[in-house]
C-alpha positions, 0 to 999 in steps of 0.5 A, spaced: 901 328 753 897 321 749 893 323 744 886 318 744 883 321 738 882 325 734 876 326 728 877 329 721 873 333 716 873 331 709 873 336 703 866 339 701 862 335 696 859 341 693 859 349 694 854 352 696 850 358 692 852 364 696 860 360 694 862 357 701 863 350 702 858 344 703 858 339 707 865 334 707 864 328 704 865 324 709 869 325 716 873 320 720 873 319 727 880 315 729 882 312 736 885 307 740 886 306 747 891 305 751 892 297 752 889 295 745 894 293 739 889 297 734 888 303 732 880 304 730 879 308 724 871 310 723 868 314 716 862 316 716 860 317 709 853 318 706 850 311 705 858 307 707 860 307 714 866 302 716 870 301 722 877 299 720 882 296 725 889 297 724 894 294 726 899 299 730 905 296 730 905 294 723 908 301 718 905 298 712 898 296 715 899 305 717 900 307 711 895 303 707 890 306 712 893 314 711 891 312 703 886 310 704 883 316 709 886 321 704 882 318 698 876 317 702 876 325 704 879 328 700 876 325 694 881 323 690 888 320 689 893 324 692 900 326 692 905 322 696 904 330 700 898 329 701 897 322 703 903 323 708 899 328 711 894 323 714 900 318 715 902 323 720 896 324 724 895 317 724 903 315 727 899 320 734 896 313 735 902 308 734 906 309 740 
């Protein structure tokens, strides 16, 4: 089994009224199909879309990406735990 892609959720901006959550503050869409040397990361975020291209070979152009997303969706700096999260969804694409 190969994995393609996968997308993410971030964490909620807000709650709403009634106390459940709002809409995620951004969510990412990451990819790479089998002949490229890339993993394509995508954020959608209100009024800041961007595509990055990892280099899938290269751990440190990896891990930067999976600070990058837990930033980006969680909406803070995180814990080595919580960076390392995103560091394992992302190793689904290096192989």
């Amino acid at each position: 089994m190969r994995i393609t892609s996968i997308e993410l959720a971030g964490t909620s901006k807000t709650t709403l009224r009634d106390g459940t959550p709002g809409l995620p503050r951004a969510f990412a869409k990451i990819s790479r199909k089998p002949s490229d040397e890339f993993i394509t990361v995508e954020i959608i975020a209100p009024g800041d879309d961007r595509t990055h291209h990892v280099q899938a070979d290269c751990d440190d152009d990896v891990r930067s990406m999976a600070d990058c997303l837990q930033q980006t969706l969680d909406g803070y700096r995180g814990t080595n735990g919580d960076r390392h999260a995103y560091y394992c969804e992302l190793q689904h694409f290096t192989d």
